[in-house]
Structure formats: structure tokens, C-alpha cells
C-alpha positions in Angstrom: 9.8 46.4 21.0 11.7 45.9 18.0 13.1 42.2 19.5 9.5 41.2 20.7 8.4 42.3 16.5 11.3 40.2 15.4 10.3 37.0 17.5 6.9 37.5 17.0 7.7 37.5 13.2 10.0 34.2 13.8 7.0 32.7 15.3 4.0 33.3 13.0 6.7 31.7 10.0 7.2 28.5 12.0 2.9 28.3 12.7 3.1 28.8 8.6 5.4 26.8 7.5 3.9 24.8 10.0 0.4 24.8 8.7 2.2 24.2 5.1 4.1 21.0 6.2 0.5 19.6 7.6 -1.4 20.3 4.9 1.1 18.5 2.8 1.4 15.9 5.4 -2.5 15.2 5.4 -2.6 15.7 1.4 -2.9 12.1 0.6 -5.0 11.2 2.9 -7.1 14.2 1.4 -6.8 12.2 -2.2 -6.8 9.1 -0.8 -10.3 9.0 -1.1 -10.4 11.9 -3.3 -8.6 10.3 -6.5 -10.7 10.3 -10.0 -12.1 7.3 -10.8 -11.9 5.5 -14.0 -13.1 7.0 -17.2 -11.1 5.7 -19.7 -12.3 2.7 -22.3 -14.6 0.5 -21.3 -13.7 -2.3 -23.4 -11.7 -4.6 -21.1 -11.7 -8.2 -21.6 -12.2 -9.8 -17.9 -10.8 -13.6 -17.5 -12.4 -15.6 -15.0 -9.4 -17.0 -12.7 -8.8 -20.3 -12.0 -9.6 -21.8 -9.7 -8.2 -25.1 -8.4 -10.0 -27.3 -5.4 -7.2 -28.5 -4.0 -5.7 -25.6 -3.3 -6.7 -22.7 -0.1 -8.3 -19.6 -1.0 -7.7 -15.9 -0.1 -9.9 -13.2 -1.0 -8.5 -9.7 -0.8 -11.5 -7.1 -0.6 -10.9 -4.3 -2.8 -12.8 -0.8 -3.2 -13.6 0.4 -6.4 -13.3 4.1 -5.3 -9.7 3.5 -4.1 -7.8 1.1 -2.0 -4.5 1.4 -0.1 -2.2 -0.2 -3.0 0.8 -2.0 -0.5 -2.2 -3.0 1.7 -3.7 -5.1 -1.3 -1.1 -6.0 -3.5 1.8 -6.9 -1.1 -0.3 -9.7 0.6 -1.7 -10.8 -3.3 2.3 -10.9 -4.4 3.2 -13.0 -0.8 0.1 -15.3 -1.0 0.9 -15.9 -4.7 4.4 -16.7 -4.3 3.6 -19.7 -2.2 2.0 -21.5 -5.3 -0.5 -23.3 -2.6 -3.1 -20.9 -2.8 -5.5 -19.5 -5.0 -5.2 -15.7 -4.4 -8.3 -13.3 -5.9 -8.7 -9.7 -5.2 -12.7 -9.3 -4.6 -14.7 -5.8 -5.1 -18.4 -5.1 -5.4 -18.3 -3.9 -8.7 -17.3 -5.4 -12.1 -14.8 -2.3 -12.2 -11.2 -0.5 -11.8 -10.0 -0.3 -9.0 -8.0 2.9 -8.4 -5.0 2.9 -6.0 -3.4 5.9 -7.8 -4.4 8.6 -9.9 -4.1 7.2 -13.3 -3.4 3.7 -12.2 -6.3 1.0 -12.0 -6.2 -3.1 -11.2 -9.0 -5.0 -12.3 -10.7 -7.1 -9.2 -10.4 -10.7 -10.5 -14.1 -11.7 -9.1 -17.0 -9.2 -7.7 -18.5 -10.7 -4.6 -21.6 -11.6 -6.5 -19.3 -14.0 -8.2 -17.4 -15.2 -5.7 -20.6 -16.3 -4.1 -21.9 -17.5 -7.3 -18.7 -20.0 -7.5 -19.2 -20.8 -3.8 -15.7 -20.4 -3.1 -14.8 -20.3 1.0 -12.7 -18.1 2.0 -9.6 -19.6 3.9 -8.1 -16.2 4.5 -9.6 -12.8 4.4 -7.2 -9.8 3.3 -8.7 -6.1 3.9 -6.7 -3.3 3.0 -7.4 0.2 4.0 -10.3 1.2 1.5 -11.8 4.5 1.1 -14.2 4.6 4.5 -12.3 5.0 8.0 -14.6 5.4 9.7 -18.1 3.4 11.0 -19.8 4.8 8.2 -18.9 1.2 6.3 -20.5 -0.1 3.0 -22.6 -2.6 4.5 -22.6 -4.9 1.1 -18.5 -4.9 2.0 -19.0 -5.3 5.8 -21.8 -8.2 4.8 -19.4 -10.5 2.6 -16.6 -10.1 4.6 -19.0 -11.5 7.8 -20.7 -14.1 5.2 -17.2 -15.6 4.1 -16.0 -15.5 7.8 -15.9 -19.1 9.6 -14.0 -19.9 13.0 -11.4 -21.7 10.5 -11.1 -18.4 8.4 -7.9 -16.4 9.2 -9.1 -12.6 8.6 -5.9 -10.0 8.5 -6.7 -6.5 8.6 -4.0 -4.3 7.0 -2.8 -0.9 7.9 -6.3 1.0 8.6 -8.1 -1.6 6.8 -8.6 -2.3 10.9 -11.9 0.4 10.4 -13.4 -2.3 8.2 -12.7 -4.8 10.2 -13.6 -3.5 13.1 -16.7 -2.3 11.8 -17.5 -6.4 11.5 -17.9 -6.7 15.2 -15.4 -9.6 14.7 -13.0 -7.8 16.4 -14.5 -6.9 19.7 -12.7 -7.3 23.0 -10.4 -8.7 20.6 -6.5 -6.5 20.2 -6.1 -4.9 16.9 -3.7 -2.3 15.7 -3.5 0.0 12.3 -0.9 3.1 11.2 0.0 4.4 14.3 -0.6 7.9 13.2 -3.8 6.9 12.9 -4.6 4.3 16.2 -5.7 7.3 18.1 -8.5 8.6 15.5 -10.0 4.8 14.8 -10.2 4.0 18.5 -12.9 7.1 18.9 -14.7 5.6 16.1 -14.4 2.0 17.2 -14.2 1.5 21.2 -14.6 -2.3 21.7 -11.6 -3.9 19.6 -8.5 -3.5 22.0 -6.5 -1.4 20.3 -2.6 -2.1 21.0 0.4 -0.8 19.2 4.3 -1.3 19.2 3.9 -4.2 17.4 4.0 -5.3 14.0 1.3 -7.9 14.2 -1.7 -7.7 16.8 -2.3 -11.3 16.9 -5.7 -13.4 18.1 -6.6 -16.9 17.3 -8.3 -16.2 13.8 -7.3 -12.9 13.9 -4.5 -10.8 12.9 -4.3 -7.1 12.1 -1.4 -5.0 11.0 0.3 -1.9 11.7 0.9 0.7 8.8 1.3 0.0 5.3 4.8 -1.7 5.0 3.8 -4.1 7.7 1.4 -6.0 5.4 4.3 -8.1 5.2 4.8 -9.2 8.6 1.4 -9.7 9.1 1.5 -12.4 5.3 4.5 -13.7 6.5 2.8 -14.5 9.7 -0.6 -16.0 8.3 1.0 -17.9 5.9 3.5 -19.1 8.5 0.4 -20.5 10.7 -1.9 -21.5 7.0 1.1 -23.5 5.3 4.1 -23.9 7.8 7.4 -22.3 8.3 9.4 -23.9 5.6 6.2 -21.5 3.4 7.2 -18.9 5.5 10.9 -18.8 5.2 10.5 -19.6 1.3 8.3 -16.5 0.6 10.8 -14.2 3.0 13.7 -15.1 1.5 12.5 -14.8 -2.5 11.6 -11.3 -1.1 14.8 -10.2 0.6 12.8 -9.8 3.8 15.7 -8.0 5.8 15.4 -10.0 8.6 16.4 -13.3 9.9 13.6 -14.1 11.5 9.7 -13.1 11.4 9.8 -10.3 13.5 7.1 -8.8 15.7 9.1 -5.9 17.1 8.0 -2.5 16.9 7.6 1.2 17.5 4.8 2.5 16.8 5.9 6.4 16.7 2.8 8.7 15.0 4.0 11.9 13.1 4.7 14.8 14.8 5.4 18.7 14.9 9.3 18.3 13.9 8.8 15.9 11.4 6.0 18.1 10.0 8.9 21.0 10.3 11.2 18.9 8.4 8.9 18.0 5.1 8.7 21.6 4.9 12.4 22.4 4.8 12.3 19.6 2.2 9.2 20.7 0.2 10.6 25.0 0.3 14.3 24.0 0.7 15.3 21.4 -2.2 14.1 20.5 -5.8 10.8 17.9 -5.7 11.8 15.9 -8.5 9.4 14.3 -10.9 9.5 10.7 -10.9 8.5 8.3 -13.4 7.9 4.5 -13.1 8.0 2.0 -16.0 5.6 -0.5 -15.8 6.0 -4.0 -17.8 4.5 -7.2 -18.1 5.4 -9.3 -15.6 6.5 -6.4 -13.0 6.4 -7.8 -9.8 3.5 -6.6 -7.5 5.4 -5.8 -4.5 8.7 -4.3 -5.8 5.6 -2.0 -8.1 3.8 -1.0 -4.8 7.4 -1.2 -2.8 8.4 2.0 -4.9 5.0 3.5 -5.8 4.1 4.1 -1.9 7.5 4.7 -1.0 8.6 7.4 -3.3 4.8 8.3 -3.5 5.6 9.9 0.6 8.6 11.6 -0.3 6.5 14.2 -1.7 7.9 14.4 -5.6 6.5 17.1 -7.8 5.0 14.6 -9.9 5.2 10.4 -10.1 3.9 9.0 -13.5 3.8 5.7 -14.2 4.3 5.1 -17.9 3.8 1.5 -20.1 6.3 1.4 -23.2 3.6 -0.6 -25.6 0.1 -1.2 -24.2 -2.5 0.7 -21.6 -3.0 -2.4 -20.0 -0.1 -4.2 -18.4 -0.2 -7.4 -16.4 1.6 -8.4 -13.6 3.8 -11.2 -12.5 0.9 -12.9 -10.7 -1.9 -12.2 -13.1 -3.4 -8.7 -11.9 -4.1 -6.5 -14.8 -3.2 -2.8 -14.2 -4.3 0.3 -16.5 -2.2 2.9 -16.8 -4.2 6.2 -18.2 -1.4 8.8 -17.8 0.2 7.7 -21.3 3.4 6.1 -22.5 5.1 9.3 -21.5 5.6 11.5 -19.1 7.0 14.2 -20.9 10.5 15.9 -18.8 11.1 13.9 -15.9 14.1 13.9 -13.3 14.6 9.7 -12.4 12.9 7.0 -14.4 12.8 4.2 -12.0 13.2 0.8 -13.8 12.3 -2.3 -12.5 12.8 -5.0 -15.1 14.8 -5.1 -18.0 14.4 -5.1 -22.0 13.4 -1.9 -22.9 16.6 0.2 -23.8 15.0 1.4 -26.8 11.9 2.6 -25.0 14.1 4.6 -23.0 16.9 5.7 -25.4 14.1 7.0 -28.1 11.8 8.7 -24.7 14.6 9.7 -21.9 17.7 9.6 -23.8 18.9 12.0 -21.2 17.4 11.5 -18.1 19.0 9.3 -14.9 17.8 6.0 -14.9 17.6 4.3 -11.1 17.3 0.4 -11.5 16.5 -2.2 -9.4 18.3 -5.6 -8.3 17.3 -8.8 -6.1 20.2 -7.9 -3.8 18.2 -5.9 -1.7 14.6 -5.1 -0.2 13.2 -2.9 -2.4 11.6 -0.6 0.5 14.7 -0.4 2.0 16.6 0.0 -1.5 14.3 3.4 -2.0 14.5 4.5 1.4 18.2 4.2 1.3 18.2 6.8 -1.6 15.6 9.2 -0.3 18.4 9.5 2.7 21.0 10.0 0.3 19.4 12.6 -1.8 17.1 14.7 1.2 19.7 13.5 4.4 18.4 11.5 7.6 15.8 13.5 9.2 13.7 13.2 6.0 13.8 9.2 5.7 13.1 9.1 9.3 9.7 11.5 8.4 9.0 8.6 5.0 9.3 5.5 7.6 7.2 7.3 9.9 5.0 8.0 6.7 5.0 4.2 5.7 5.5 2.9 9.4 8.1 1.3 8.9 10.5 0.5 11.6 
């Protein structure tokens, strides 16, 4: 009796810890579309971008309510980088954008303006927004079909495939998203073919990613077949892509019971740490969203992002990002770093806190990744590439 109480008692704390390490699994997709939206000053100066006819475009829809910030701003930072495109990120309001809490982009043009400038879309980015399901904002799902030609190449990102699903562009057409997530959009969506292992799903026009890291596969390959290799191989290597070649190789591998198990043991076991992130003008995009959604899936006890002078910061390619959590972030653990100049900043407001910096040596996913195993061991990297898809 006693030995059936004590495994009984063994069981019930595994279903708890269990039921813990899910419900801290599924967290931010709970506050994905969850997050507050913008209520800080109103006052923002918008600039119209420029626009240059001899040049492609690429529109990368954005939802105001959130949007998946590697989905959107990995592609803008790749497509930019070329310096052969005009690159805008399109939402249907004139408003923030949130991708985290505290942490807005301004949308360069709404899609009444993009129409208003009849611009053509060349290439069509869409992130994962805040719907996943066929419940779709039909003024989103009616620009993205508007600006679609045969000649336009429309990517899908992560579980941006909903959206574009929800076009009907993609029927009896292969598409692919997060593979945690494949199984739950092909019950909302039945006639796209939905494939996985594979970075890439790839169809005439049409490409579609898997999760969230592999928005860079999926630019690499779009602007491989928009501009040509020698594009390609540029971009990959001014990013540290950490391959020699584009690669279409993958596993897609869905989280599961152990790795739910082993963000527990992290979360009870070891100190969360509370992060902070400096953000300064002329950060780039993707090593920004490179650390944001990486660290972001380690499960800290807090990430801030902080701005040593002004609310608004502004990118390397243009994108202006508000930051509404302050200039500090009161005691914090790390303060990742990701460009230098501002040793006073962080003598005068973390005089005595580690400071993790940032070279062009290495990827900057696989830079973070390679100290999440060093500070939480092997099992729990494994858990953030499954988190981030990565693999």
C-alpha cells in the first residue's frame, strides 16, 4: 500500500510539473496575441519612404495587434541588404505595430497608401500575425490577393501560412509552417498540401517557410530566384549564414512531453535571469530579432529592452522602433549589447552587471543558442531550437 501511495504521489508530480512546463510552453502563444497595444504618445512623425522605380518592390504585411517579429523583420533586414529593392512593411492602420510588450515598429505605408502610390508588389512577405486560424481579416486577406500577380513571389513565414492559406492561393499547392504547429493549421485549412521536413516548401510563385528562424532560408531562397545567386551568396555571407550552401534540409520535430519535462526542471531548478537588451540607432534588424526571439524562448524572468537617449530608435535599414519600457530596467542579470559607443550609458546604469556582446564572427542565433547551452546544458537548447525550429 505504502509503495503504490509513493508511486501514485511520483506520478501526480510529473502530470503537475507537467501541466506547469505546458502552460509555460503555450505562454507566448497565449500573449502572442494577447500583448497590450500601444498607448504611449501619439505624436510620431511618419516619413513617407522612398521609393525608387527602378528598383523591385516587397511588401511585408504587418498586424497592428502584433506580428511574429523574426517573421517580419528578418526578411525586411535580408531584402534590404541587397540594395536592389525597395523593402516596406504594410499594415492596415497608420499605427504601432507590436511584436513585444513594450516594443513597437512603425509600418512604413498602410495599404490604403500603398494602393494610393500604386506600387506592385514584386514579392509578398506575411509573417505570422495575430489570427491562425480561418477567421482572417478580410481587408488583410483582400490586399494581399489584390497585389498578387502570376509574376509576384508570395513567401509565407512560419505560421504566417494561416494567412496565406486563407488566400486560397495556396490550394493543392505544398506549404509548410512551425512544425509544432503543422498539425493544428491543416484542420483549419485542408486544401494547401501541407509538407514538412523541409526548410522551404517551394511552388512556382510560391514559397512558404517552416518556423521562425527559417525566414531566412526561405529570403535567401526568393532572393536567389528574384536577383540571382551572386545576391544570394552576398546577403548569406554579410549575415554569417552558417552554411555553405542554401540549404533545404530539415527536421521538422514538434515539441513534445520530455522537452516539456525539461523547461520545467529549467524554470523550478535554476535562476531565470532578467535580461536586458540595448537598443541603438542603427541596430541591425536581424541580430535585434536574432536575440529578442531567441533569448525571448529560454523563458528569462524578465527581457527589457532599454534605449540610452531617445524613445524612438531607428534601425539600420530605416524601421523606427518605440521602446515604452524606459531607459532602464532597473536590476538586471546580462545586458546584451549589440553595437558599441555607449560605455557611459552602461558605466553610470549597470556599472556592475555582466555585459554579453556581440561580434560579426558568428551567426547571431547560433551565438545565443551556444550560450543558453552553456548556462542551462544541452537538453534545454535542444527544447529553444525546437522552440524556434531551428535545425
Amino acid at each position: 500500500m505504502k509503495k503504490f501511495k509513493k508511486v501514485l504521489l511520483i506520478s501526480l508530480s510529473i502530470v503537475i510539473v507537467a501541466g506547469g512546463a505546458l502552460a509555460l510552453l503555450l505562454q507566448p502563444l497565449f500573449a502572442f496575441g494577447q500583448l497590450p497595444p500601444y498607448a504611449g504618445d501619439n505624436r510620431i512623425e511618419w516619413k513617407q519612404p522612398v521609393y525608387d522605380a527602378a528598383k523591385k518592390t516587397v511588401f511585408i504585411i504587418a498586424d497592428n495587434k502584433v506580428t511574429e517579429m523574426f517573421d517580419m523583420l528578418a526578411p525586411y533586414y535580408l531584402f534590404q541588404k541587397t540594395g536592389r529593392l525597395n523593402v516596406y512593411i504594410v499594415a492596415k492602420e497608420k499605427a504601432p505595430v507590436t511584436i513585444k510588450r513594450n516594443l513597437f515598429i512603425l509600418p512604413q505605408l498602410t495599404f490604403r497608401e500603398a494602393d494610393s502610390l500604386k506600387l506592385t508588389a514584386d514579392v509578398i512577405v506575411i509573417p505570422a500575425l495575430s489570427i491562425r486560424d480561418e477567421k482572417q481579416d478580410p481587408v488583410v486577406i483582400s490586399f494581399i490577393k489584390n497585389h498578387f500577380s502570376p509574376e509576384t513571389k508570395l513567401m509565407a513565414v512560419c505560421d504566417g501560412a494561416a494567412t496565406a492559406a486563407a488566400t486560397g492561393l495556396f490550394d493543392g499547392k505544398p506549404i509548410t509552417c512551425h512544425a509544432s504547429d503543422l498539425g493544428a493549421l491543416k484542420t483549419h485549412f485542408s486544401k494547401p498540401i501541407w509538407i514538412k521536413d523541409v526548410n522551404v516548401a517551394h511552388s512556382g510563385n510560391l514559397y512558404s517557410t517552416a518556423g521562425v528562424s527559417n525566414a531566412v532560408e526561405g529570403s535567401l531562397m526568393v532572393i536567389n530566384d528574384l536577383l540571382g545567386s551572386q545576391a544570394m551568396q552576398s546577403v548569406a555571407a554579410g549575415i554569417r549564414y552558417p552554411h555553405a550552401v542554401l540549404t533545404n534540409t530539415h527536421q521538422s520535430k514538434a515539441i513534445k512531453f520530455g522537452n516539456m519535462l525539461t523547461i520545467a526542471g529549467k524554470v523550478i531548478g535554476r535562476k531565470s535571469r532578467r535580461l536586458g537588451l540595448v537598443l541603438q540607432d542603427g541596430v541591425s534588424e536581424l541580430d535585434m530579432v536574432s536575440v529578442l526571439d531567441t533569448y525571448g524562448r529560454s523563458f528569462p524572468k524578465s527581457f527589457q529592452c532599454v534605449t540610452p537617449a531617445d524613445t524612438i530608435i531607428h534601425t539600420r535599414y530605416g524601421v523606427s522602433v518605440i521602446c515604452t519600457g524606459g531607459k532602464t530596467a532597473g536590476k538586471l542579470d546580462e545586458l546584451h549589447v549589440l553595437l558599441p559607443g555607449i560605455e557611459a550609458f552602461i558605466s553610470s546604469n549597470y556599472p556592475n552587471t555582466p555585459v554579453i556582446r556581440y561580434t560579426d564572427e558568428q551567426y547571431t542565433i547560433d551565438a545565443c543558442l551556444a550560450r543558453i547551452k552553456q548556462q542551462y546544458g544541452q537538453n534545454f537548447q535542444t527544447v529553444v531550437k525546437l522552440m524556434l525550429d531551428y535545425n
